[in-house]
mmCIF file of the N, C-alpha and C atoms, coordinates in Angstrom:
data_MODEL
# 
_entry.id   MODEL 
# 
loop_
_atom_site.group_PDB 
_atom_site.id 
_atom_site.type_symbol 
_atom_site.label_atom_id 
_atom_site.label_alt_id 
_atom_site.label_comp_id 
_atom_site.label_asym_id 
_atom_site.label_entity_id 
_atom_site.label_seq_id 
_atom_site.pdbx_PDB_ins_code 
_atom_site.Cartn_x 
_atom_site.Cartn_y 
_atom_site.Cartn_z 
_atom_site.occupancy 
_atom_site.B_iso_or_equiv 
_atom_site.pdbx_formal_charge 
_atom_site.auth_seq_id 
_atom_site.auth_comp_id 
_atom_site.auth_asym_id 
_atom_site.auth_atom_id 
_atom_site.pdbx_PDB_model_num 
ATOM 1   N N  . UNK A 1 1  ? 69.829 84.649  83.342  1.00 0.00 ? 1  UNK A N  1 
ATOM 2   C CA . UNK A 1 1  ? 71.097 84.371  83.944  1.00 0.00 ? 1  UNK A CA 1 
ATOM 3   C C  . UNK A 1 1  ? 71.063 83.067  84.736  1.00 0.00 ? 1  UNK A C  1 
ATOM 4   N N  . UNK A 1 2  ? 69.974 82.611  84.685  1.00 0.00 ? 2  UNK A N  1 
ATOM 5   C CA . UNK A 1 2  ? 69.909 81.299  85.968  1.00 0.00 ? 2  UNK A CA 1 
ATOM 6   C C  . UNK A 1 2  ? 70.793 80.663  84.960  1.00 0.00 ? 2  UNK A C  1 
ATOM 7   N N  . UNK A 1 3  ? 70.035 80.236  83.330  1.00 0.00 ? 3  UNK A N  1 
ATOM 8   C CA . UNK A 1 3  ? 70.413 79.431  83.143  1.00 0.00 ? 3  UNK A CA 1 
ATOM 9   C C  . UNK A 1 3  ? 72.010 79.022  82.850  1.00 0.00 ? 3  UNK A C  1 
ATOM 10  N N  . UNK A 1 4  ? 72.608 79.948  83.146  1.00 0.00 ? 4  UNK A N  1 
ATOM 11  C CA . UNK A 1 4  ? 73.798 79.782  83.316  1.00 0.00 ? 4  UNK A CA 1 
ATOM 12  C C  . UNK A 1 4  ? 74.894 79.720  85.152  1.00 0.00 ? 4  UNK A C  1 
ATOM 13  N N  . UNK A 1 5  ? 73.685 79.659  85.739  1.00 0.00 ? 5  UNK A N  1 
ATOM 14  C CA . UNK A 1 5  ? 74.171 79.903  87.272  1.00 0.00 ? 5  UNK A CA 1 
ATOM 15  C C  . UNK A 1 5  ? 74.956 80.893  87.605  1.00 0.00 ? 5  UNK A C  1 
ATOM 16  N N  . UNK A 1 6  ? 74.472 81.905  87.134  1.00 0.00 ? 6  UNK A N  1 
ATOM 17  C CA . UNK A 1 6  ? 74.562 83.434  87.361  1.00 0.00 ? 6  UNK A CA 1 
ATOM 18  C C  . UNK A 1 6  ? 73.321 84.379  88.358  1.00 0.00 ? 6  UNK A C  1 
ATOM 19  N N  . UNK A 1 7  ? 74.223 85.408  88.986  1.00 0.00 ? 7  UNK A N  1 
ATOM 20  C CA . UNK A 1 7  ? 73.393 86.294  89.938  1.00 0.00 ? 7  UNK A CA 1 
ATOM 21  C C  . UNK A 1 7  ? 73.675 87.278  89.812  1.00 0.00 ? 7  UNK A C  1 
ATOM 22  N N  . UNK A 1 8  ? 72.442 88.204  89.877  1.00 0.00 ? 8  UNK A N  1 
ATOM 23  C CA . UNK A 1 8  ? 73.201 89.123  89.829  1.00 0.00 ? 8  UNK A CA 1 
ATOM 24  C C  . UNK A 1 8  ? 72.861 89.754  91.697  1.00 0.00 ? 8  UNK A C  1 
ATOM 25  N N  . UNK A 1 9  ? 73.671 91.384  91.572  1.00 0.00 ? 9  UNK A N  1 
ATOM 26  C CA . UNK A 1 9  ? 72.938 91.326  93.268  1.00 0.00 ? 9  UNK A CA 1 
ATOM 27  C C  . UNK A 1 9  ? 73.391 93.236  93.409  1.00 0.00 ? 9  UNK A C  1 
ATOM 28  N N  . UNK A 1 10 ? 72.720 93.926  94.027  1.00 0.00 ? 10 UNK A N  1 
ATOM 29  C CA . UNK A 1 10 ? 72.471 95.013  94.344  1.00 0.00 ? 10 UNK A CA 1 
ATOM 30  C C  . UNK A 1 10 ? 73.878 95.689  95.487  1.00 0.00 ? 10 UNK A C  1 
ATOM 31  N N  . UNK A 1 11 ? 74.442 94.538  96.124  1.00 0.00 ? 11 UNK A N  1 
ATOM 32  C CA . UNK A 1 11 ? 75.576 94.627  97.033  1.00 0.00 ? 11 UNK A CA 1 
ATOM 33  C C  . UNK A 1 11 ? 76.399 93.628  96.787  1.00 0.00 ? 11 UNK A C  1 
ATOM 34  N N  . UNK A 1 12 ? 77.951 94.104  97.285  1.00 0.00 ? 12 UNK A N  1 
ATOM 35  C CA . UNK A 1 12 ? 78.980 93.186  97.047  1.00 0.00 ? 12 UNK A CA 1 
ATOM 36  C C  . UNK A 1 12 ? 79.201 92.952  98.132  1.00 0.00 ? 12 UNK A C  1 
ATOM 37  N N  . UNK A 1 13 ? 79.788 91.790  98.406  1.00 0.00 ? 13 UNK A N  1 
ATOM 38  C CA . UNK A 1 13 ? 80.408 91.577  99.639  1.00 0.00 ? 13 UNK A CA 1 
ATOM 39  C C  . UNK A 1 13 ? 81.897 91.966  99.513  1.00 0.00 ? 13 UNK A C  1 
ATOM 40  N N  . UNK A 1 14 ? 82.695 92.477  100.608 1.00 0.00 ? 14 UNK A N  1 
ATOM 41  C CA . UNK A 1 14 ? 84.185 93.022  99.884  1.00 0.00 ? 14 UNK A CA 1 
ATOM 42  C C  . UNK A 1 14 ? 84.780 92.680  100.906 1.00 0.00 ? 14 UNK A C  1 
ATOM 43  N N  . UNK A 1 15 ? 84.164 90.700  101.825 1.00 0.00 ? 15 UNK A N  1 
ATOM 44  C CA . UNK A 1 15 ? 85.323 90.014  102.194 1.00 0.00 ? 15 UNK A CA 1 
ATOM 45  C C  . UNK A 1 15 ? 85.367 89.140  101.555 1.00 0.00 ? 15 UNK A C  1 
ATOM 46  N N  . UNK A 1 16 ? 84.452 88.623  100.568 1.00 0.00 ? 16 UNK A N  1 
ATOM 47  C CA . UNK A 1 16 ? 84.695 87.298  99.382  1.00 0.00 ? 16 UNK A CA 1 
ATOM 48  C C  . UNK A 1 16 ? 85.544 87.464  98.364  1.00 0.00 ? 16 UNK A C  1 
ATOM 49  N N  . UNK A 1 17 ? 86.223 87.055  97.893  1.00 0.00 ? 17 UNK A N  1 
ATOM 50  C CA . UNK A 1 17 ? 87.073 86.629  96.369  1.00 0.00 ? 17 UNK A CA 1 
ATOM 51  C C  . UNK A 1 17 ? 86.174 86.249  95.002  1.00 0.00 ? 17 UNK A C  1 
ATOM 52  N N  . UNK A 1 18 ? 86.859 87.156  94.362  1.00 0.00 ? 18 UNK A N  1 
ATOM 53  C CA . UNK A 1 18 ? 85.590 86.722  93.291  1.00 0.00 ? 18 UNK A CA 1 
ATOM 54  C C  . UNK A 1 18 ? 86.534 86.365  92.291  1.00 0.00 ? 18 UNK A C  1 
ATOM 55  N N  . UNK A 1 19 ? 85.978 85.611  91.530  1.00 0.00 ? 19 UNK A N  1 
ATOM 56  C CA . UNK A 1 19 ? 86.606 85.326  90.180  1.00 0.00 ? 19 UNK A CA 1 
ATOM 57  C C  . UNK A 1 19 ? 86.704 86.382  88.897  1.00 0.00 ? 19 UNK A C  1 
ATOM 58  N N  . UNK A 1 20 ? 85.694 86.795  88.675  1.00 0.00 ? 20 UNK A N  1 
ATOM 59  C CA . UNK A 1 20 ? 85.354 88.003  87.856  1.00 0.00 ? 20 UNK A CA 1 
ATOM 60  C C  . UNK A 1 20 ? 84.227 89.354  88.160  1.00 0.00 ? 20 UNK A C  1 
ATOM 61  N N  . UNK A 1 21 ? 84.976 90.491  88.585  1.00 0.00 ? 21 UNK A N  1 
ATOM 62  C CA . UNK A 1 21 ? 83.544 91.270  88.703  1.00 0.00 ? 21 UNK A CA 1 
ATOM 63  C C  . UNK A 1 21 ? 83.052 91.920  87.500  1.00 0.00 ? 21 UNK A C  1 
ATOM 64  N N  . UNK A 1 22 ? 81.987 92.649  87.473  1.00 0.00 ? 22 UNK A N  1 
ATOM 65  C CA . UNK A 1 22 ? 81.560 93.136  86.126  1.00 0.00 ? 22 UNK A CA 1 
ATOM 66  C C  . UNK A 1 22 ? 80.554 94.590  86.510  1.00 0.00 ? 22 UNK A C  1 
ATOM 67  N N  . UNK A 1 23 ? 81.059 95.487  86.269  1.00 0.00 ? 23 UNK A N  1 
ATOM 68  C CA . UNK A 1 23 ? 80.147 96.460  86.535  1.00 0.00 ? 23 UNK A CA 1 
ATOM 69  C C  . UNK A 1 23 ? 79.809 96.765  85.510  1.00 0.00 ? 23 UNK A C  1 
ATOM 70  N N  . UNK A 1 24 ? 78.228 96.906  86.215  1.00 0.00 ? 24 UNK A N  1 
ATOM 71  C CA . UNK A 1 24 ? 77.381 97.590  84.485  1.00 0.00 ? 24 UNK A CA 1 
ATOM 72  C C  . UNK A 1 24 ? 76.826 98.648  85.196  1.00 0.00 ? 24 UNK A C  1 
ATOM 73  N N  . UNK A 1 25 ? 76.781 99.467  86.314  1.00 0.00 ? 25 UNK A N  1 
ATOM 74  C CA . UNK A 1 25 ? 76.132 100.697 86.748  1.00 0.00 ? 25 UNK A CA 1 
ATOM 75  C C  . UNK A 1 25 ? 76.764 101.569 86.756  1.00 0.00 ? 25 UNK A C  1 
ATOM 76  N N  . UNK A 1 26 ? 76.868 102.891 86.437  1.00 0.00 ? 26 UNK A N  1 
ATOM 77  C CA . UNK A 1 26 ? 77.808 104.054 86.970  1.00 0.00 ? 26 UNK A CA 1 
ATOM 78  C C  . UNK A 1 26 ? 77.593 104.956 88.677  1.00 0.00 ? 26 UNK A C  1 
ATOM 79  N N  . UNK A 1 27 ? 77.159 103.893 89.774  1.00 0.00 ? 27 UNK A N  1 
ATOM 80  C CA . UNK A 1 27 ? 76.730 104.550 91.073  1.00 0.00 ? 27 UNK A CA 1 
ATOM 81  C C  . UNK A 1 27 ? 77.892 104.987 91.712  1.00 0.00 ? 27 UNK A C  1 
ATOM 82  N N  . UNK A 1 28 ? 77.946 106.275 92.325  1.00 0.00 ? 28 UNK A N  1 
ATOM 83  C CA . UNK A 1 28 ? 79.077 106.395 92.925  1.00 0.00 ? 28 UNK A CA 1 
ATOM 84  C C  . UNK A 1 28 ? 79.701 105.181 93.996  1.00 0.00 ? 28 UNK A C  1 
ATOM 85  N N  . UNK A 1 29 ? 78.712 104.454 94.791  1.00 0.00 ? 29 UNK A N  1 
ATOM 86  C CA . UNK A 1 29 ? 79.067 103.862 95.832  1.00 0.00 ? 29 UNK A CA 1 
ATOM 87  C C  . UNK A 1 29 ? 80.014 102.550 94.976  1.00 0.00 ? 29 UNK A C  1 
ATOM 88  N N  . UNK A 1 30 ? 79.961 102.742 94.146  1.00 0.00 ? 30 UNK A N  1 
ATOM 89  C CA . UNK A 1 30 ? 80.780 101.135 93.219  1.00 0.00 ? 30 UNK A CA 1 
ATOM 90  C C  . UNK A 1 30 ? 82.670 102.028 92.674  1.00 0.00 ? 30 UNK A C  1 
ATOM 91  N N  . UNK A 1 31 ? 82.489 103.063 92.765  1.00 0.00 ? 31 UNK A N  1 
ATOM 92  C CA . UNK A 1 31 ? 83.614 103.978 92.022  1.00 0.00 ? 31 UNK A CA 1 
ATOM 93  C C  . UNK A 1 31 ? 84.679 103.767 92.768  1.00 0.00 ? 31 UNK A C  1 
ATOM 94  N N  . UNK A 1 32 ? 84.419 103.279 94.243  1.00 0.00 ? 32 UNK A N  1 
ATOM 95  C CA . UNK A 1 32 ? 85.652 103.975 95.185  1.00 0.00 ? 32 UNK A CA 1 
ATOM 96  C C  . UNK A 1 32 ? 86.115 101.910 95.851  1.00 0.00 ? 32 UNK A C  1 
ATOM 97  N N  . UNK A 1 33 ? 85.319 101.164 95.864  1.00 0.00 ? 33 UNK A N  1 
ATOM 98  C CA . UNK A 1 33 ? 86.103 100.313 95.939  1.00 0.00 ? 33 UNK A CA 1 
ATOM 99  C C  . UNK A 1 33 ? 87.146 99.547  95.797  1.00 0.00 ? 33 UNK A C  1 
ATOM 100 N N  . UNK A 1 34 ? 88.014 98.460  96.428  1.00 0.00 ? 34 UNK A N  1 
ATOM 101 C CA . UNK A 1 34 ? 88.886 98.231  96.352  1.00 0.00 ? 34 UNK A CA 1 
ATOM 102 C C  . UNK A 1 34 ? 88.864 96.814  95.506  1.00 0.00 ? 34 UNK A C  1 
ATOM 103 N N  . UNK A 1 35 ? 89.282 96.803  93.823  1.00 0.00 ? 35 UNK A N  1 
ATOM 104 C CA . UNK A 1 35 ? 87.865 95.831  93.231  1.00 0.00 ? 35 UNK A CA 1 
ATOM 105 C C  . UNK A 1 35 ? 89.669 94.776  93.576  1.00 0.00 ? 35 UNK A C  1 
ATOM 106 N N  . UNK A 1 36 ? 90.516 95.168  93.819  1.00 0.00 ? 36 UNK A N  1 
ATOM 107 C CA . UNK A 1 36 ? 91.857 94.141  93.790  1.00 0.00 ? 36 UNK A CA 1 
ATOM 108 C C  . UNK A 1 36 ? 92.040 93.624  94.580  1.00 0.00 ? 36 UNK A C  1 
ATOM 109 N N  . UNK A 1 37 ? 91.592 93.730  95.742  1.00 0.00 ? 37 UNK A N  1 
ATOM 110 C CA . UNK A 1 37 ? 91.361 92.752  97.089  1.00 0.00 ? 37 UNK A CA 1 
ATOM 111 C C  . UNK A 1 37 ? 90.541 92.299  96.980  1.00 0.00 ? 37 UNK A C  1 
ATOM 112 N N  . UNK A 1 38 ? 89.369 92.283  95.998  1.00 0.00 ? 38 UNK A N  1 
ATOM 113 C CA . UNK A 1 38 ? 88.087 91.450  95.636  1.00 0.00 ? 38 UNK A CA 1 
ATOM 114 C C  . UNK A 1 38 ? 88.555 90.272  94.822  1.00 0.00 ? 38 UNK A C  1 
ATOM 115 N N  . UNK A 1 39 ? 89.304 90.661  94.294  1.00 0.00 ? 39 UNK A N  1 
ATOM 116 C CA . UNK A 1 39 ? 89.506 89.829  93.129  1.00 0.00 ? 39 UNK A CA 1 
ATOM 117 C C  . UNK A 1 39 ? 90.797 88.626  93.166  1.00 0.00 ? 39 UNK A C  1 
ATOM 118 N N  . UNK A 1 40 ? 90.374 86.959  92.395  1.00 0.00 ? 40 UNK A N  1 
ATOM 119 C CA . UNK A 1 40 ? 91.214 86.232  92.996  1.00 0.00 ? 40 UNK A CA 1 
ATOM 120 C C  . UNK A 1 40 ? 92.234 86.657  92.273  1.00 0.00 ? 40 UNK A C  1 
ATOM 121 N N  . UNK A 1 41 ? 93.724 86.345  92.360  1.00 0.00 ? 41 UNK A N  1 
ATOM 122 C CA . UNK A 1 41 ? 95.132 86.102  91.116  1.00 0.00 ? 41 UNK A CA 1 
ATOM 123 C C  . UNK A 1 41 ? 94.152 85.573  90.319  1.00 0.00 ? 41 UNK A C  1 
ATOM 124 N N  . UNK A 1 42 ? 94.746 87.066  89.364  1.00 0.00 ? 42 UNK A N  1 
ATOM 125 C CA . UNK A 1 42 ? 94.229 86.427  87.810  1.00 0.00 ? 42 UNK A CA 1 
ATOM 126 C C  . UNK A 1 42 ? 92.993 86.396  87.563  1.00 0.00 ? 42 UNK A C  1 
ATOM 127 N N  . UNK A 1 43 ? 92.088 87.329  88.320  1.00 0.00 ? 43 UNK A N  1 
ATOM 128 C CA . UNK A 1 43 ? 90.980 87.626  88.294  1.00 0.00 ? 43 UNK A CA 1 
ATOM 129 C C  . UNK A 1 43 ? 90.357 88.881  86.993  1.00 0.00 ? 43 UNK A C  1 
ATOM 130 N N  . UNK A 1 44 ? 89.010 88.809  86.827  1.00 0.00 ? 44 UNK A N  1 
ATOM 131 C CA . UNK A 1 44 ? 89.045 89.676  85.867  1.00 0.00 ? 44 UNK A CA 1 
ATOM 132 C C  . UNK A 1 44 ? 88.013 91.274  85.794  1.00 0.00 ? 44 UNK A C  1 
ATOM 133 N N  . UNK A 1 45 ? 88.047 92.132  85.980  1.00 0.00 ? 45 UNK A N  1 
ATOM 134 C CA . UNK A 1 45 ? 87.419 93.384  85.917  1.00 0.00 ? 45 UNK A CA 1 
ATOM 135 C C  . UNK A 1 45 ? 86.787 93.715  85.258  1.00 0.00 ? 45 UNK A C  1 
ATOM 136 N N  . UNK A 1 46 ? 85.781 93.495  84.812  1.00 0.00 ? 46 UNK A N  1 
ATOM 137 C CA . UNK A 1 46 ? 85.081 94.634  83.483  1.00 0.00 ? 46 UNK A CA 1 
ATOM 138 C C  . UNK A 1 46 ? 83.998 95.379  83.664  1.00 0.00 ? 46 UNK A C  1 
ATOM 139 N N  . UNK A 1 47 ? 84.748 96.819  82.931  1.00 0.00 ? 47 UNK A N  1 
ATOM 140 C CA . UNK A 1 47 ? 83.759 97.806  83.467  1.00 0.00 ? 47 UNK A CA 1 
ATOM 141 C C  . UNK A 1 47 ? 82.535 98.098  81.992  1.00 0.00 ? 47 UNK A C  1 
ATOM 142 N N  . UNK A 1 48 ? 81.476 97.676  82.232  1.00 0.00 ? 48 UNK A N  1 
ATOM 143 C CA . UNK A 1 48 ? 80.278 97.940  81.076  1.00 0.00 ? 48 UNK A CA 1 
ATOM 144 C C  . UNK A 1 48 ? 80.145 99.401  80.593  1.00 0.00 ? 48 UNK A C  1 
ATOM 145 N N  . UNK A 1 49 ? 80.233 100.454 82.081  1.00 0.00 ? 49 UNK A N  1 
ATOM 146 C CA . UNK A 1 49 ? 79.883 101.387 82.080  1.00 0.00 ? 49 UNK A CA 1 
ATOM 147 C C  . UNK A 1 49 ? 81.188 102.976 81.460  1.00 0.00 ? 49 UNK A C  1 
ATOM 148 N N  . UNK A 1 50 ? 81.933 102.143 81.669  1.00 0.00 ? 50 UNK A N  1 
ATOM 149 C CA . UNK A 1 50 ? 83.520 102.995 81.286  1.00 0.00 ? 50 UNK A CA 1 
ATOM 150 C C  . UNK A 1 50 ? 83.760 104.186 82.086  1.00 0.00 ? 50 UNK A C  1 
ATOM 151 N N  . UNK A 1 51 ? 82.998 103.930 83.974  1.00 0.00 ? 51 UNK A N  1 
ATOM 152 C CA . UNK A 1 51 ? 83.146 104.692 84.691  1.00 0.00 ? 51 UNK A CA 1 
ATOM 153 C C  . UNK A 1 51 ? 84.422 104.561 85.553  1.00 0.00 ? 51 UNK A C  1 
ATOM 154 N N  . UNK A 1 52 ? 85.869 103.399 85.360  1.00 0.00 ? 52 UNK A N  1 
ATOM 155 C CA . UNK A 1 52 ? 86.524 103.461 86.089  1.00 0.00 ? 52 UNK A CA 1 
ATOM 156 C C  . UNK A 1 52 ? 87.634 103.605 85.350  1.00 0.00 ? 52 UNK A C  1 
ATOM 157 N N  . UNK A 1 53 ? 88.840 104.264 85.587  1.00 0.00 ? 53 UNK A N  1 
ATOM 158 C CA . UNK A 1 53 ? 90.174 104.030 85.317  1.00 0.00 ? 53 UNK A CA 1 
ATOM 159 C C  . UNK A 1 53 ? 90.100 103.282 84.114  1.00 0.00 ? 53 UNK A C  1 
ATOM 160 N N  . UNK A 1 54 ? 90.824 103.506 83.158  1.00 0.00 ? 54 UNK A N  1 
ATOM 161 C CA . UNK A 1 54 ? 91.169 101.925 81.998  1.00 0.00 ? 54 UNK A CA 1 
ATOM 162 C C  . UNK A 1 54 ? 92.743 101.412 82.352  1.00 0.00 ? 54 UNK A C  1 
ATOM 163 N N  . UNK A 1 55 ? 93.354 101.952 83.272  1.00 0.00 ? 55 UNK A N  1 
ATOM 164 C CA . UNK A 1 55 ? 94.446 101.256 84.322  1.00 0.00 ? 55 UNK A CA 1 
ATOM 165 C C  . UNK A 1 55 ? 94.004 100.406 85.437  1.00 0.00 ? 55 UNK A C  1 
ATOM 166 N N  . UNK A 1 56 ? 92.452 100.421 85.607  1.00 0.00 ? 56 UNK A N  1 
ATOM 167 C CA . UNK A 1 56 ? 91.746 99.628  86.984  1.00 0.00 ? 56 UNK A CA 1 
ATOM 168 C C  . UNK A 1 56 ? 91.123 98.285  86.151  1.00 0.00 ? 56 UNK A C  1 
ATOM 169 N N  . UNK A 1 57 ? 91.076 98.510  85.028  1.00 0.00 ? 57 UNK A N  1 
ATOM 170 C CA . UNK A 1 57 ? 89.698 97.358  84.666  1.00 0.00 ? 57 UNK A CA 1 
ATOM 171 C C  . UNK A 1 57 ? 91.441 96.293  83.042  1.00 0.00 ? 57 UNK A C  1 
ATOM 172 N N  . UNK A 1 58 ? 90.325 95.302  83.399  1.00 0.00 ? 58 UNK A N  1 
ATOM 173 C CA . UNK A 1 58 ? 90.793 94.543  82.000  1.00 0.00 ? 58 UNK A CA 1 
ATOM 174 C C  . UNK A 1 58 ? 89.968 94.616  80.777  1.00 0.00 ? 58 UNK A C  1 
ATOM 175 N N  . UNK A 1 59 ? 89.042 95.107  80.930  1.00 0.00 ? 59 UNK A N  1 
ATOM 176 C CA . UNK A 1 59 ? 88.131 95.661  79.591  1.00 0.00 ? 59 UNK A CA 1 
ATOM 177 C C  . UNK A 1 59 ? 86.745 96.187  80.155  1.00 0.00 ? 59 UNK A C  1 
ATOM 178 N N  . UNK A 1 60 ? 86.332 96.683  78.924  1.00 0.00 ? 60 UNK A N  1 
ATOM 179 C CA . UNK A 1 60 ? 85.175 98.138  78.581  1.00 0.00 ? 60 UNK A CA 1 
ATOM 180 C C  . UNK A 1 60 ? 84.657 98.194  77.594  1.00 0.00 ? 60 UNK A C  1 
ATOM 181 N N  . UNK A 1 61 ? 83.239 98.243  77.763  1.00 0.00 ? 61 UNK A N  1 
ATOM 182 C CA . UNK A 1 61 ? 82.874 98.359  76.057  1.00 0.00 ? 61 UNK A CA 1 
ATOM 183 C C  . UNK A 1 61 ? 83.440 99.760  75.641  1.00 0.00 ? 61 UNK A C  1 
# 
């Protein structure tokens, strides 16, 4: 992932704006956040794991 200037990280911060989040874990502590105040206008959601809503996310495998 470097080589694309990518991170990954164990915690979110949920006063930053993100451009795109991406969950790939199914942990409860990730289920209940508020991923739309995370996220900038026009931001994008994707859930890897197909543990959230498919009304919460913009795609899922």
């Amino acid at each position: 992932m470097k080589a694309y200037g990518l991170q990954s990280g164990t915690t979110i911060d949920t006063t930053k704006k993100y451009v795109a989040i991406i969950i790939a874990v199914g942990h409860a502590a990730f289920l209940n956040l508020d991923y739309d105040s995370m996220l900038i206008e026009n931001g994008v959601l994707f859930d890897v794991k197909g543990v959230l809503e498919m009304d919460r996310v913009d795609g899922r495998l």
